[in-house]
KOLVOLUM-873697 format. One record per residue: residue number from 1; residue in three letters; x, y, z of N, C-alpha, C in turn. Coordinates in steps of 0.1 Angstrom, whole numbers, plus 5000, padded with zeros to 4 digits. Example, Ala and Ser with C-alpha at 12.3 -4.5 7.8 and 13.67 -1.06 7.14 Angstrom:
KOLVOLUM-873697
   k   r  nxx  nyy  nzz caxx cayy cazz  cxx  cyy  czz
   1 Ala 5132 4943 5078 5123 4955 5078 5132 4967 5078
   2 Ser 5128 4978 5071 5137 4989 5071 5129 5000 5079
end
This chain:
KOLVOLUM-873697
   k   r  nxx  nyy  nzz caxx cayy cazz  cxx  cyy  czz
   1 Unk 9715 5181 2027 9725 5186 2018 9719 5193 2006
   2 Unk 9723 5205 2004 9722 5217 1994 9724 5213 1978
   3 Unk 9742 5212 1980 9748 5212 1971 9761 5203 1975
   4 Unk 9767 5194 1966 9780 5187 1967 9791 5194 1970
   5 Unk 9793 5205 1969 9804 5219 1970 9806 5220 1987
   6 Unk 9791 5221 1993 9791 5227 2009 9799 5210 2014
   7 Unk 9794 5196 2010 9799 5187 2016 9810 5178 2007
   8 Unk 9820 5187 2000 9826 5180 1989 9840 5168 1999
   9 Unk 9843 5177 2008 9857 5173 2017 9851 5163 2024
  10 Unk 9843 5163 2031 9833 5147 2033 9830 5135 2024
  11 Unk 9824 5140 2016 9823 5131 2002 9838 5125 1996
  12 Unk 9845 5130 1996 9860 5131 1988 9865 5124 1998
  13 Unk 9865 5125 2012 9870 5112 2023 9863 5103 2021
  14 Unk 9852 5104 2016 9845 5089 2022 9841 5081 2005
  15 Unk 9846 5083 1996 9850 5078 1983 9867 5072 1983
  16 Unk 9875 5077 1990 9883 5077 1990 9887 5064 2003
  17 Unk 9879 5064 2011 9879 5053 2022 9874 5042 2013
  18 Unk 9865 5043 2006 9855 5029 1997 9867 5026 1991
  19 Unk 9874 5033 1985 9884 5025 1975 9897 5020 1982
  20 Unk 9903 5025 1995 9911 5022 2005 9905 5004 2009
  21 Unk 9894 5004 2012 9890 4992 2017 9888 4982 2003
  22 Unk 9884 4985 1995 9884 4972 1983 9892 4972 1970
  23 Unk 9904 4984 1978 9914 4982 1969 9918 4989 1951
  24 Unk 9928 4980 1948 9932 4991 1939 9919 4985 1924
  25 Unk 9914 4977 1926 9904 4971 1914 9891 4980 1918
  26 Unk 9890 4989 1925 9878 4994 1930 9877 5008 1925
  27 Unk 9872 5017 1915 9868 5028 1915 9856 5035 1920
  28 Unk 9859 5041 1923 9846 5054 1932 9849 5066 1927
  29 Unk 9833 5069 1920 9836 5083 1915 9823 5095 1924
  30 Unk 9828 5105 1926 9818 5117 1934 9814 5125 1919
  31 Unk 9800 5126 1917 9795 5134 1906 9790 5145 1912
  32 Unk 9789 5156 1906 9783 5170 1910 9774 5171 1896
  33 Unk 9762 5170 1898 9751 5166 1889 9744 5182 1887
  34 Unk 9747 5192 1896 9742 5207 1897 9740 5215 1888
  35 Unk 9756 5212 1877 9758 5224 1872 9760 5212 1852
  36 Unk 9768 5216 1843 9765 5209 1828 9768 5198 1831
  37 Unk 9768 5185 1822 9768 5173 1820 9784 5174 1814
  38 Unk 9787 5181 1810 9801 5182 1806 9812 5182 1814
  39 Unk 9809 5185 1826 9825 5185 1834 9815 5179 1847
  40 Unk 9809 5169 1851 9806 5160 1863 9813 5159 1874
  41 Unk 9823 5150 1870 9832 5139 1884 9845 5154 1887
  42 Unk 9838 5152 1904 9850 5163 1908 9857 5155 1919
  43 Unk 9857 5143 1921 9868 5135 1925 9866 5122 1920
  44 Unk 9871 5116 1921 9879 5100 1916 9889 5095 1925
  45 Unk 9886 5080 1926 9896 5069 1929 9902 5063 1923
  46 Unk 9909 5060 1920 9913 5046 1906 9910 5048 1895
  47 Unk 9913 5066 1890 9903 5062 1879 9906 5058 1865
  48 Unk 9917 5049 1869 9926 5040 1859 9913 5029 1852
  49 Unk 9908 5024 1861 9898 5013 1858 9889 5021 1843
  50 Unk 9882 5031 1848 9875 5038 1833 9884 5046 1823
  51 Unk 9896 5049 1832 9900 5057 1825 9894 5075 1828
  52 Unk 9889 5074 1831 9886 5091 1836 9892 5098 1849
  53 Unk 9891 5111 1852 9898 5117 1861 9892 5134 1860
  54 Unk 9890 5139 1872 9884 5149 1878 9882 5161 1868
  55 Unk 9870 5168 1867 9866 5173 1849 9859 5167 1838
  56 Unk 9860 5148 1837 9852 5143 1831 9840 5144 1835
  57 Unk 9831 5136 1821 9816 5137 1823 9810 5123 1826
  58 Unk 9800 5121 1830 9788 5112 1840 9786 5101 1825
  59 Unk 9781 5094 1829 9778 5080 1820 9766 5082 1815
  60 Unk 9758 5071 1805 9748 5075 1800 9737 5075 1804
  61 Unk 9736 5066 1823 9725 5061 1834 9726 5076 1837
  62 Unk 9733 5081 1840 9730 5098 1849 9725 5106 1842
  63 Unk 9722 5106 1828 9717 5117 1820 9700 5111 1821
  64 Unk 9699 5099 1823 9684 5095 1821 9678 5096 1836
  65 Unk 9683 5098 1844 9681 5103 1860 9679 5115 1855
  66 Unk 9685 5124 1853 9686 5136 1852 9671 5144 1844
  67 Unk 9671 5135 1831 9661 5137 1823 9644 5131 1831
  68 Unk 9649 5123 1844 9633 5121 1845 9631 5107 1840
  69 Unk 9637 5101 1832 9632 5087 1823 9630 5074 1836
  70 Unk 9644 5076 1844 9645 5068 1859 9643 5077 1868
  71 Unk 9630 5071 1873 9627 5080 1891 9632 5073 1895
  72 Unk 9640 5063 1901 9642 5059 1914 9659 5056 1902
  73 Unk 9669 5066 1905 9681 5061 1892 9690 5048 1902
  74 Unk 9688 5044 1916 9703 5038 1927 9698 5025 1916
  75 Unk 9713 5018 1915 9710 5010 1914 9724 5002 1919
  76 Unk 9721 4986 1919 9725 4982 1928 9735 4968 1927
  77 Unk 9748 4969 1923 9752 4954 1920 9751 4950 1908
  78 Unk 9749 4953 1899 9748 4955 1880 9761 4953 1874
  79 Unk 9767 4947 1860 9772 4943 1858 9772 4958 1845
  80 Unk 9786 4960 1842 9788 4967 1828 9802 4964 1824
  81 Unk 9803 4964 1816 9816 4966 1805 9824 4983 1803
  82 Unk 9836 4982 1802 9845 4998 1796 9845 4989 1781
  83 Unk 9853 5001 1771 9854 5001 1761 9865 4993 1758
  84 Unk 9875 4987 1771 9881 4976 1770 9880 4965 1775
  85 Unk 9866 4963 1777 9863 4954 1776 9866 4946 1790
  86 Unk 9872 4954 1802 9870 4952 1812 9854 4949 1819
  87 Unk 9849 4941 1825 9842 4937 1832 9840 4938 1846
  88 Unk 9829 4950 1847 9827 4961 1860 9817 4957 1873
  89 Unk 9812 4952 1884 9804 4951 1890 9802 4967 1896
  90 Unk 9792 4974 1894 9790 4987 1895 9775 4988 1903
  91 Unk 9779 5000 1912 9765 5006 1917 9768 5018 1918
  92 Unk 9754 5025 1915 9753 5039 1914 9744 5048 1927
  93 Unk 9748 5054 1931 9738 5060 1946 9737 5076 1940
  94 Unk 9725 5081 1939 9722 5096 1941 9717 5101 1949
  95 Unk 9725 5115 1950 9717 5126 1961 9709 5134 1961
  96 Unk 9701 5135 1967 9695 5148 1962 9690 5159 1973
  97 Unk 9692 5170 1972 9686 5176 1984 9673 5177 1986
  98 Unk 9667 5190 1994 9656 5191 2001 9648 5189 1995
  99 Unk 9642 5195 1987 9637 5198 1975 9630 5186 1969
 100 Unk 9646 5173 1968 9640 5162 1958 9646 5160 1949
 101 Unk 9655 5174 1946 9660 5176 1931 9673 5166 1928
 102 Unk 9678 5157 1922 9692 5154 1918 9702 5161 1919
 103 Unk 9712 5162 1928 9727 5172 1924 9739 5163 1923
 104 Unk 9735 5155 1931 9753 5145 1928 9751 5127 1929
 105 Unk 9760 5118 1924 9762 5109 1930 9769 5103 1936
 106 Unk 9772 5089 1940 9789 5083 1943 9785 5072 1933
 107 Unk 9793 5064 1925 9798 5056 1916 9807 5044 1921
 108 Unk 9803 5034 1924 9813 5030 1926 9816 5008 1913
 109 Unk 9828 5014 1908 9831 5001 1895 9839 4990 1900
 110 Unk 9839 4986 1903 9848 4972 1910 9851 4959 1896
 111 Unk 9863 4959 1895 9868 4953 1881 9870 4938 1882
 112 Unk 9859 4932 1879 9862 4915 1880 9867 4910 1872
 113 Unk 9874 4917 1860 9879 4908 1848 9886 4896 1855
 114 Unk 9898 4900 1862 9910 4886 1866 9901 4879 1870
 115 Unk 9894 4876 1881 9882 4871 1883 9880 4862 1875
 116 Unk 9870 4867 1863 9867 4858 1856 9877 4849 1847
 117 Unk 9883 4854 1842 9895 4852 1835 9907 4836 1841
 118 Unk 9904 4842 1855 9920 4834 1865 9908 4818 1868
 119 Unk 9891 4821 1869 9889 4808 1875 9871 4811 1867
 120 Unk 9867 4798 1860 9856 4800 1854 9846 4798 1866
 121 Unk 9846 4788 1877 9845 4786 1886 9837 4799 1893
 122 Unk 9844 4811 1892 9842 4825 1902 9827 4827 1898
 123 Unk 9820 4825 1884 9812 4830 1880 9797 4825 1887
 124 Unk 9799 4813 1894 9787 4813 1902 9788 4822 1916
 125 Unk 9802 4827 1917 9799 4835 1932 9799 4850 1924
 126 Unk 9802 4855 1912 9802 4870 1910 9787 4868 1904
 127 Unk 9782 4853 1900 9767 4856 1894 9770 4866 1882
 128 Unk 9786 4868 1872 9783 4870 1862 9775 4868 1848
 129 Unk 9763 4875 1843 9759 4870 1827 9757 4879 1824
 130 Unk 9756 4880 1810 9754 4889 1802 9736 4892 1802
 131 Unk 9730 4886 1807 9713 4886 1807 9715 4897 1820
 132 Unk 9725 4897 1822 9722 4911 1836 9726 4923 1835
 133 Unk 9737 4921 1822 9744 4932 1818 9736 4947 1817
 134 Unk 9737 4959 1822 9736 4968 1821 9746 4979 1809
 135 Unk 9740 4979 1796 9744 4991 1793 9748 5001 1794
 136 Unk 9765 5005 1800 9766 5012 1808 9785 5018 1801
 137 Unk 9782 5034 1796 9795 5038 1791 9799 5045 1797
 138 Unk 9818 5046 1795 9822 5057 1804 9831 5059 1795
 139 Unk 9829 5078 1796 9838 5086 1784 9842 5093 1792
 140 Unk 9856 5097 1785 9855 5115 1791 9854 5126 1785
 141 Unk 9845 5128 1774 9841 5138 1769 9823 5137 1763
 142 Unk 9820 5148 1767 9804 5143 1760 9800 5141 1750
 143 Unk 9810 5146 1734 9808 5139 1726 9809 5129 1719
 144 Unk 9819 5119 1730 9817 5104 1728 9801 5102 1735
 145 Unk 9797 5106 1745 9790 5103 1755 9778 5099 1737
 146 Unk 9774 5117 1730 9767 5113 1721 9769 5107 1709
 147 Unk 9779 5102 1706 9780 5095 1697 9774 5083 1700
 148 Unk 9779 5077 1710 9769 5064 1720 9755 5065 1717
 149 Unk 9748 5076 1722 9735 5076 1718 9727 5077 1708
 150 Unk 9737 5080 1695 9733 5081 1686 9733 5068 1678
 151 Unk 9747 5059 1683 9746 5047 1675 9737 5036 1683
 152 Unk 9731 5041 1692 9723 5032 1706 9710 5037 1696
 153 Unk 9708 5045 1690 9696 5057 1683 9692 5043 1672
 154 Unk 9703 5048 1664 9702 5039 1649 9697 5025 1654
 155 Unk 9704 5017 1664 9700 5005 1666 9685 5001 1664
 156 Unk 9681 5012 1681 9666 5012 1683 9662 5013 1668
 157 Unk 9659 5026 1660 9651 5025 1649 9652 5013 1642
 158 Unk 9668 5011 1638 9674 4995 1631 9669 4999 1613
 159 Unk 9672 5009 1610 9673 5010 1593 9683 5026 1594
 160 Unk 9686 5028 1586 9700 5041 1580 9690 5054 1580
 161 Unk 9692 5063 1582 9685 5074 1580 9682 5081 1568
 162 Unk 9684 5076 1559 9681 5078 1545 9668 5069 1545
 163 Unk 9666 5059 1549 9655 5052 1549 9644 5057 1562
 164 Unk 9647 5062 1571 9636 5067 1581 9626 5076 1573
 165 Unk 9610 5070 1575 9600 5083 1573 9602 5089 1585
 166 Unk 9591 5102 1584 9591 5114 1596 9588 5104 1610
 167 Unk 9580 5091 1611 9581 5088 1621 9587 5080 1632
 168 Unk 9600 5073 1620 9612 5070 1627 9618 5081 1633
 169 Unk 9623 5090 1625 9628 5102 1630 9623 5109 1645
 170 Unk 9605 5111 1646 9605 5114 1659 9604 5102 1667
 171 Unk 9604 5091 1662 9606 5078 1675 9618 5080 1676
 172 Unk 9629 5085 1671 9642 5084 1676 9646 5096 1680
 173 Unk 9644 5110 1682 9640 5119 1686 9637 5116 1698
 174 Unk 9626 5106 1702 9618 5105 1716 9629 5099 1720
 175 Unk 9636 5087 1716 9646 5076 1723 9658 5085 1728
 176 Unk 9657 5094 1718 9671 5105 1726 9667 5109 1736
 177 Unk 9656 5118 1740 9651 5125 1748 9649 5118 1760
 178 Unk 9644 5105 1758 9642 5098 1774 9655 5094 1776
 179 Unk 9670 5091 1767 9678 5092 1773 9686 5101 1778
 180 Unk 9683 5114 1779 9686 5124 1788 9695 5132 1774
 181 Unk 9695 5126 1763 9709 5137 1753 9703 5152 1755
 182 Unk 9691 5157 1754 9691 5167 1751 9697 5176 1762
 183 Unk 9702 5169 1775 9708 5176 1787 9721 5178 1780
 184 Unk 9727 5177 1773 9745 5179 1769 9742 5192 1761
 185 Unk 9751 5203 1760 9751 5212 1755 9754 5207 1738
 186 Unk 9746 5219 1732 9748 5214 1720 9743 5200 1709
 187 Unk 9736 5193 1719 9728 5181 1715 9719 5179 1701
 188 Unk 9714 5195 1701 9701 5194 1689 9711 5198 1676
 189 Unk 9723 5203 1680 9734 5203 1665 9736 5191 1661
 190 Unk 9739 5182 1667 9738 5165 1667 9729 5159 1659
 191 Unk 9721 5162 1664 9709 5152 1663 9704 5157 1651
 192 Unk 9705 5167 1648 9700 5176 1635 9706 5170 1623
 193 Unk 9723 5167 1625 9729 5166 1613 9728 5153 1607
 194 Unk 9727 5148 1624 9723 5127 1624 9712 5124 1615
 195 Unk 9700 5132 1619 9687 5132 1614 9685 5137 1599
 196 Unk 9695 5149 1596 9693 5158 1580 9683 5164 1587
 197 Unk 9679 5170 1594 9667 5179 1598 9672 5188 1606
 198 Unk 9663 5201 1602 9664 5216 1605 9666 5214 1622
 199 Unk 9670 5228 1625 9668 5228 1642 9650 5231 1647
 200 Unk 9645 5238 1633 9628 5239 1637 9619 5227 1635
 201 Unk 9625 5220 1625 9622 5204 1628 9621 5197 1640
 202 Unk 9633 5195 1640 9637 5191 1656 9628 5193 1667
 203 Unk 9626 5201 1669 9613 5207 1678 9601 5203 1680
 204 Unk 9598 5206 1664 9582 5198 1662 9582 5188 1665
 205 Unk 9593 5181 1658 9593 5163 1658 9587 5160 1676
 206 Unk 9601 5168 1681 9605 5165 1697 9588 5169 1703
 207 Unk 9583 5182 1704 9569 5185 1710 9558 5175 1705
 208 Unk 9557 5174 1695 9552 5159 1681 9550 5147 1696
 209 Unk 9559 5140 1694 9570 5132 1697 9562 5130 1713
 210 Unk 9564 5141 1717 9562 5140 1736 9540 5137 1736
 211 Unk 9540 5149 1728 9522 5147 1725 9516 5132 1725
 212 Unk 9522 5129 1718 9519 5114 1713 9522 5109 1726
 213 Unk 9530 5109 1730 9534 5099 1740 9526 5099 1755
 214 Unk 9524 5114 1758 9516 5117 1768 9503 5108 1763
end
């Protein structure tokens, strides 16, 4: 496979069968990873469960596939949270063509809250804990996407940016960049204004930043 476009009507049935068979608690989303980070998911199941629907953008695991940080991004059976606090058993599968390159994924969130909720009992068969939790947000726009990484940003450093020297700043610079933000259009306007630093700052810090790390 090329591109998600040549096999979208295949893909679109067979996300659509995943959610047929495990029902209406079951989201499956088809990402097209090809083209911006800003308009991703070009179908959806249920996508009541996150809340998103065809046009939204990819979570904050697909930008760090994207960026290189995870070679190997499938993952498998992982536990995350929505912003309400719904509780998701989630796996992620990517495609990629000839090449090697990343173009799409399938997504699929299966919603255990009742689960948990209706019998405490369930938790040795869903093997829910929070020690397994995966970090894992779903927006539909990508400047929630970066706001997330920016307050994910501050944490890692863990002091106010009035207090960062120059080398908080490119440690957190680097923490952006292996999270894939710099893929979102417009990211270094962000990060600039987060930081109080120039856009030619930014740069040094970021090439700075990768030097070191190499």
């Amino acid at each position: 496979m090329e591109n998600i476009k040549d096999e979208q009507e295949f893909l679109t049935n067979l996300i659509r069968g995943i959610a047929a068979q495990f029902g209406e608690k079951c989201e499956v989303v088809l990402h097209d990873l090809s083209g911006g980070y800003e308009s991703t998911i070009v179908a959806i199941e249920n996508g009541y469960i996150t809340g998103r629907k065809p046009g939204d953008c990819g979570s904050n695991l697909g930008l760090e596939v994207l960026r290189g940080t995870v070679k190997d991004g499938d993952r498998y059976n992982y536990i995350t949270q929505t912003k309400e606090g719904k509780i998701l058993r989630s796996s992620s599968i990517y495609i990629k063509n000839s090449q090697g390159k990343t173009i799409g994924a399938i997504c699929i969130n299966f919603d255990i809250s009742d689960l948990i909720v209706a019998e405490n009992t369930l938790r040795s068969i869903t093997k829910y804990s929070l020690e397994n939790e995966v970090k894992e947000v779903f927006v539909r726009d990508v400047n929630e996407l970066m706001d997330f990484l920016l307050q994910e940003c501050q944490k890692e450093i863990g002091k106010p940016v009035s207090h960062m020297t120059k080398e908080d700043k490119m440690k957190a610079i680097l923490y952006l960049d292996k999270k894939g933000a710099f893929h979102i259009k417009k990211a270094g306007d962000k990060v600039c204004k987060f930081l109080d630093i120039s856009k030619f700052t930014l740069y040094n810090y970021l090439d700075e930043a990768r030097n070191l790390e190499e």
